[in-house]
C-alpha positions in Angstrom: 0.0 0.0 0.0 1.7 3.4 -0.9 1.8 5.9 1.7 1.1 9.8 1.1 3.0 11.9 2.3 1.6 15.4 3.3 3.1 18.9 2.6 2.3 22.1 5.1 2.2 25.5 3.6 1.4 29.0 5.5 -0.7 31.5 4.7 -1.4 34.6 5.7 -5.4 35.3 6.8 -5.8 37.3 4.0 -4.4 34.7 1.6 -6.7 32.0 3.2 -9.5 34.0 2.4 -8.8 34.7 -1.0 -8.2 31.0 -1.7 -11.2 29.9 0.0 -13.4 32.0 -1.9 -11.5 31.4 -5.4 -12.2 27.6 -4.8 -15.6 27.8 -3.6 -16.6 29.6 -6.7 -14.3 27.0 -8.8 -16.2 24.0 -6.5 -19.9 25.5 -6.9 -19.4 26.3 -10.5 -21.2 24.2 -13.3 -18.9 25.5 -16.3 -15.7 24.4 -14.4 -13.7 21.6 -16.1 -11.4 19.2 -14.3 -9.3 17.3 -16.7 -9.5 14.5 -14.1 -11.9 13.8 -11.4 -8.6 13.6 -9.1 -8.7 17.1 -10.0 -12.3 18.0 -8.3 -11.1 16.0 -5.1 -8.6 17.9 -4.5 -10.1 20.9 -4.9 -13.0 19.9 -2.5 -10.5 18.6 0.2 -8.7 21.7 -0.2 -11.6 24.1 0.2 -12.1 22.0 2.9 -8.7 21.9 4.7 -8.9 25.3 4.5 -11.8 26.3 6.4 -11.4 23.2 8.9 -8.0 24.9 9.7 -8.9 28.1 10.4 -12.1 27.9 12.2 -12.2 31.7 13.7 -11.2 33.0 11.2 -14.5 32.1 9.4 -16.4 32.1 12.6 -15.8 36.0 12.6 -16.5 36.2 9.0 -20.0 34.9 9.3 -20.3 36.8 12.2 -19.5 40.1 10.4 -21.6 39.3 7.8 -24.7 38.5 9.2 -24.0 41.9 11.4 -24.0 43.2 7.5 -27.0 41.4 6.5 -29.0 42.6 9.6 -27.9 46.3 9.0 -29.2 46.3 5.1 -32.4 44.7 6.8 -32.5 47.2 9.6 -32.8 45.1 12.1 -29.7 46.5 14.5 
């Protein structure tokens, strides 16, 4: 059985966020072709990793948005 071996990259918050968001749009996208459904896993799993690892980060995120939703609405 082979074994996989993982790699460890940091990012900053800022990057995290920007890759998150380009791969959700790649992941929820119809017109996006992988060559290879390897290709689509990893994408997924990365999307994944990403906000799995950095849990307040996102936390806050939805936080501050629905604190923007609920100001458009009036409701603060």
């Amino acid at each position: 059985m082979a074994t996989t071996r993982t790699v460890s990259i940091e990012l900053s918050e800022d990057e995290v966020l920007v890759l998150f968001e380009w791969l959700h749009r790649i992941n929820g996208s119809r017109d996006t072709a992988f060559e290879d459904q390897a290709e689509q896993r990893a994408a997924w799993d990365l999307e994944a990793a990403l906000e799995s690892a950095s849990p307040a980060l996102f936390e806050r995120l939805r936080g501050q948005a629905a604190c923007g939703t609920r100001a458009r609405q009036g409701l603060q």
